[in-house]
C-alpha positions in Angstrom: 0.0 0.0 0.0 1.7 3.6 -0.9 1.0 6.2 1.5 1.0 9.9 0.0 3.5 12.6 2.1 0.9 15.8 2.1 3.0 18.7 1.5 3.6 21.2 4.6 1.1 24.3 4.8 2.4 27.4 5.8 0.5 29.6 7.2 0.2 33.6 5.5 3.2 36.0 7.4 3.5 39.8 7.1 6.3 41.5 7.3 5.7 45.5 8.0 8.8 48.0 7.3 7.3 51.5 8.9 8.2 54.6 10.3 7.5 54.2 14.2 4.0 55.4 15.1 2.9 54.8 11.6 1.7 51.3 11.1 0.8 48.6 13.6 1.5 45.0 11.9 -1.2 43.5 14.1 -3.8 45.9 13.2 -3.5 46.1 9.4 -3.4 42.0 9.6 -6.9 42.6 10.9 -7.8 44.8 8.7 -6.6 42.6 6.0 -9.0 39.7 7.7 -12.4 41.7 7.6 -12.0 42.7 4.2 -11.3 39.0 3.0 -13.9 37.3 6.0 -11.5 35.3 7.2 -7.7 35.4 9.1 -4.9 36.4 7.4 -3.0 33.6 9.0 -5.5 30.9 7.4 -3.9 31.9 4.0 -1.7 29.4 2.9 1.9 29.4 1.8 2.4 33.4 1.2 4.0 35.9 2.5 3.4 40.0 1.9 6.1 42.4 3.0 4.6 46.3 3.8 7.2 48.9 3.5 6.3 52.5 3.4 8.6 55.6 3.2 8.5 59.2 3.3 9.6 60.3 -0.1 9.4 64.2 0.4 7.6 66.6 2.5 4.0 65.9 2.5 5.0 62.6 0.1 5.3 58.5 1.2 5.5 55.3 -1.1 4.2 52.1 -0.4 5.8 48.9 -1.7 4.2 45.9 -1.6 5.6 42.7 -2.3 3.8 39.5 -2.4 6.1 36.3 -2.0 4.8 32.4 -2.7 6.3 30.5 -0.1 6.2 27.1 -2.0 7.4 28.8 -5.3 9.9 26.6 -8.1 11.4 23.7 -6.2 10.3 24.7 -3.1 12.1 28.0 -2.9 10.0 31.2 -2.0 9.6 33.8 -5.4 8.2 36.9 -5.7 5.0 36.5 -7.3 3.9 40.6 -8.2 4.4 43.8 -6.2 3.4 47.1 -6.7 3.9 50.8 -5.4 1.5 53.9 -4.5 2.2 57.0 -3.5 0.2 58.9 -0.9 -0.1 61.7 1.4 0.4 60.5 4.5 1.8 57.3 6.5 -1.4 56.4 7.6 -2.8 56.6 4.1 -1.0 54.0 2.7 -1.9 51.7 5.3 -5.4 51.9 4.7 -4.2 51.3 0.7 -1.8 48.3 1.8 -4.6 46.2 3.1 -7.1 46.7 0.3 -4.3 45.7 -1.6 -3.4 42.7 -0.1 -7.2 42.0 0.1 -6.7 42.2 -3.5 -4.4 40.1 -3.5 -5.5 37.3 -1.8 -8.8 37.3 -3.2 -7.2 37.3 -6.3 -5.3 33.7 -5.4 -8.5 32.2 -4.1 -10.0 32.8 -7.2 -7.3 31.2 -9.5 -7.4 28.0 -7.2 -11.2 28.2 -7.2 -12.0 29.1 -4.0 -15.3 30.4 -3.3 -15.9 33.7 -1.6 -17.0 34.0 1.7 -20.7 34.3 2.2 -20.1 37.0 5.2 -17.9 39.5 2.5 -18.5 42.9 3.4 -17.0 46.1 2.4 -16.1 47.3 5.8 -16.8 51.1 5.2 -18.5 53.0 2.5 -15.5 54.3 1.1 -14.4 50.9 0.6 -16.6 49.9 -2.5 -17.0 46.0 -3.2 -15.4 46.6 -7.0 -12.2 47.2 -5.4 -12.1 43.7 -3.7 -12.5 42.3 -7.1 -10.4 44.5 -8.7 -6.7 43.9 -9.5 -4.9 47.0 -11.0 -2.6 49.3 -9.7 -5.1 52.4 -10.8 -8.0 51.0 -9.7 -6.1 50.2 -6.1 -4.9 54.0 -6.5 -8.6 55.3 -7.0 -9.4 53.7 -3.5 -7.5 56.0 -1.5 -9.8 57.2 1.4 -9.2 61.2 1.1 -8.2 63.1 4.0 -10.4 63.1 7.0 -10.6 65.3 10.5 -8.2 63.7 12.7 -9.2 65.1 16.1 -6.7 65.1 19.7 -7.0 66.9 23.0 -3.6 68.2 24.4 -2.9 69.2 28.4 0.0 71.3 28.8 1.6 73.6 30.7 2.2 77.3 30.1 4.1 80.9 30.7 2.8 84.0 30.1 6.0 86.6 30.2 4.2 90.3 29.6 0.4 90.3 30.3 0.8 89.9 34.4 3.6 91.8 35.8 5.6 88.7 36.3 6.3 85.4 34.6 3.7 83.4 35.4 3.0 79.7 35.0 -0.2 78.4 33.9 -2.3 75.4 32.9 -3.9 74.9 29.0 -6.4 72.7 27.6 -6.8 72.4 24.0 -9.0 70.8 21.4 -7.0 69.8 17.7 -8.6 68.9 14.3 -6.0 67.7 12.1 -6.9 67.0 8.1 -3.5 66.9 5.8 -0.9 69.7 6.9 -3.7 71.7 8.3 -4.4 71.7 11.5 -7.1 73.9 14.0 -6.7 74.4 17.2 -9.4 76.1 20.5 -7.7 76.5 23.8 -8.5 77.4 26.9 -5.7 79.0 29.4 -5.4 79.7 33.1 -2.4 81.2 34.7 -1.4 81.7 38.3 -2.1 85.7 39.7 0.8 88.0 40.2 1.5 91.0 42.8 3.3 94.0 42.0 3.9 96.7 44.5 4.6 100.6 43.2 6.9 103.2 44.6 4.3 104.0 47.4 4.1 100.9 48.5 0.4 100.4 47.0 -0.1 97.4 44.8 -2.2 95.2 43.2 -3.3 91.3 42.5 -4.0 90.9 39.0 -5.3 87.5 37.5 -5.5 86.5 34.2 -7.5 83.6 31.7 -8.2 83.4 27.9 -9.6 81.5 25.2 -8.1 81.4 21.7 -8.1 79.7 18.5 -5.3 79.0 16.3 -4.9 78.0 12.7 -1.7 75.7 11.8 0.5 75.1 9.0 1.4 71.9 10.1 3.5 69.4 7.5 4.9 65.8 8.8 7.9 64.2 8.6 8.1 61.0 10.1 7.9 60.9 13.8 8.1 65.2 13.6 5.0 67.5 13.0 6.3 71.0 12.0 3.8 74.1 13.3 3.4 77.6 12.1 0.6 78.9 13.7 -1.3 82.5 13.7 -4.9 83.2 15.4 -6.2 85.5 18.2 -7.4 85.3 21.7 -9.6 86.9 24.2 -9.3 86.9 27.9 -10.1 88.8 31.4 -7.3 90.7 33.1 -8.4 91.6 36.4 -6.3 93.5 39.2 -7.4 93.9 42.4 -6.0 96.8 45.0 -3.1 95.1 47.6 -1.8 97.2 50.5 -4.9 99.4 50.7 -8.1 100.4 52.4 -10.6 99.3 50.4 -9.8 96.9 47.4 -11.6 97.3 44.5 -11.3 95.0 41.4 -11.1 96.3 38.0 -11.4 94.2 35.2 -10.7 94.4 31.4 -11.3 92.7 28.5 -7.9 91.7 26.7 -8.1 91.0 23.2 -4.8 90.1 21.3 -3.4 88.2 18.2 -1.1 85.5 17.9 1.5 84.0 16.1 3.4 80.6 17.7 6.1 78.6 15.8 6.9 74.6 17.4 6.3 71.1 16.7 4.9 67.7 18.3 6.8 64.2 18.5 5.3 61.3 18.2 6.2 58.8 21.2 3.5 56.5 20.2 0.7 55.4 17.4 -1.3 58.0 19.0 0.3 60.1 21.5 3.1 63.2 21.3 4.9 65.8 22.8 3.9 69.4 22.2 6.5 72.1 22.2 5.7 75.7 20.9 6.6 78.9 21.8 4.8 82.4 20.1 4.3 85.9 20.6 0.7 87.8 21.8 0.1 91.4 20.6 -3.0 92.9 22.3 -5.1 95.2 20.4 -5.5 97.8 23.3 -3.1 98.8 26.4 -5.5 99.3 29.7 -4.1 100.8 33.0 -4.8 99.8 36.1 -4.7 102.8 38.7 -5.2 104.0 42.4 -7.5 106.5 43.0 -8.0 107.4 39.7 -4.3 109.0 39.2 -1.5 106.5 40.2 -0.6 104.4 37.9 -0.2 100.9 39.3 0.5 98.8 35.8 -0.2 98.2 32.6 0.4 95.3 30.1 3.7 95.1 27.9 3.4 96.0 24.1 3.7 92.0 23.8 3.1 88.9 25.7 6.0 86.0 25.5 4.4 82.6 25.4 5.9 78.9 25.7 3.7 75.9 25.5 5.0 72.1 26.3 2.5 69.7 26.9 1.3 65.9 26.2 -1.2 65.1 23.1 -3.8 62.2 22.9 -5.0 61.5 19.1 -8.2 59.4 18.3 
């Protein structure tokens, strides 16, 4: 009686070359495994290496490689591979696994394999022609375009300028993100400050704002580069020290903006915010004692230096 050796099954790998922060092998395994209803790693004998590159400002490549594991005599072989160019890091991703969707549906099919019954497109911008699809335009077509990526940031702040001494503060701000443009509302509080004039009367003076920022804000890699202008509005309020009766006075400050920094990434979706800037206000109050003596009044400018922690969704 002859007995038949079945020949050894490998099961699907994929290998994923990628800035840090960028891609996440396990993730766009799984992604790969809802678009084809099934595992990746039930795929037999093949093997797809991801490697994605910033090209030039604003500019990546994706190069895709899929490998037969059981190619000529048993040795693996390239079987096809192909490259796209993108926007982004994380737009490629999204464009590696449709393509390796492609891919393997495309193998199924030659070996007459049926498709799943559960085959869903998992998003409307993923259209069921591109699962059946194999060109490299149609694979380009399916690019998902830009979307709002939002964050929230906590950082801390100095205000040099407004209050009549460097003072430290705490900031909150919201992010929308969509290419190399980014949009920014924050909210600021900073610690009060005493001064003391000549006469040895004084005042307390506090000080909190809301602003909003619009960002010039291009990626390399790990690095986000930001050039940022907008405005902001706030209450300065000072309050007598040193006298009989204290009274508070209060003013509206108004001011524009400009702030130059970056962010790090130091994770797939968290970074370190550094930025530093310059507030011009568009009037110069006073703050006096009995109507006559001067007790202070705002610099021409307010220094500003931001480092805080970012969390992205």
């Amino acid at each position: 009686m002859a007995v038949a050796a079945g020949r050894q099954v490998r099961a699907a790998e994929l290998t994923v070359d990628t800035p840090p922060a960028c891609v996440d092998s396990a993730i766009l395994a799984q992604e790969v495994g809802d678009l084809i209803g099934r595992p990746l790693a039930e795929i037999p004998d093949v093997h797809f290496r991801v490697r994605i590159a910033e090209t030039s400002p604003q500019k990546w490549r994706l190069h895709l490689e899929t490998i037969d594991s059981k190619g000529a005599a048993g040795i693996p072989e390239v079987r096809g591979s192909r490259e796209i160019d993108g926007t982004s890091c994380s737009e490629l991703a999204e464009a590696a696994s449709v393509a390796i969707a492609v891919s393997v549906r495309s193998m199924q099919a030659a070996r007459g394999e049926p498709p799943p019954a559960a085959l869903k497109p998992t998003s409307p911008s993923s259209p069921p022609a591109v699962l059946t699809a194999s060109p490299r335009g149609t694979i380009a077509t399916s690019l998902p375009r830009p979307v709002w990526r939002p964050s929230v940031t906590l950082a801390l702040t100095t205000d040099t300028g407004a209050l009549p001494a460097t003072s430290p503060g705490l900031e909150a701000e919201g992010d929308l993100q969509r290419g190399a443009l980014r949009l920014v509302l924050l909210v600021t509080w900073f610690t009060s400050q005493d001064t003391v004039g000549a006469r040895g009367l004084g005042g307390t003076f506090q000080f909190a704002l809301g602003g909003g920022l619009g960002c010039y804000a291009p990626r390399w890699g790990r690095w986000t580069a930001l050039a940022c202008g907008g405005a902001e509005l706030g209450r300065l309020a000072g309050t007598g020290l040193d006298v009989a009766r204290p009274e508070t006075g209060t003013v509206l400050w108004r001011a524009v903006r400009a702030e130059a920094g970056t962010t790090v990434a130091v994770g797939a979706n968290t970074a370190v915010l550094l930025r530093a800037g310059v507030a011009v206000p568009l009037a110069h109050p006073e703050f006096v004692l009995d109507q006559s003596q001067l007790v202070y009044r705002p610099s021409p400018a307010a220094l500003r230096l931001t480092v805080g922690f970012e969390l992205g969704f």
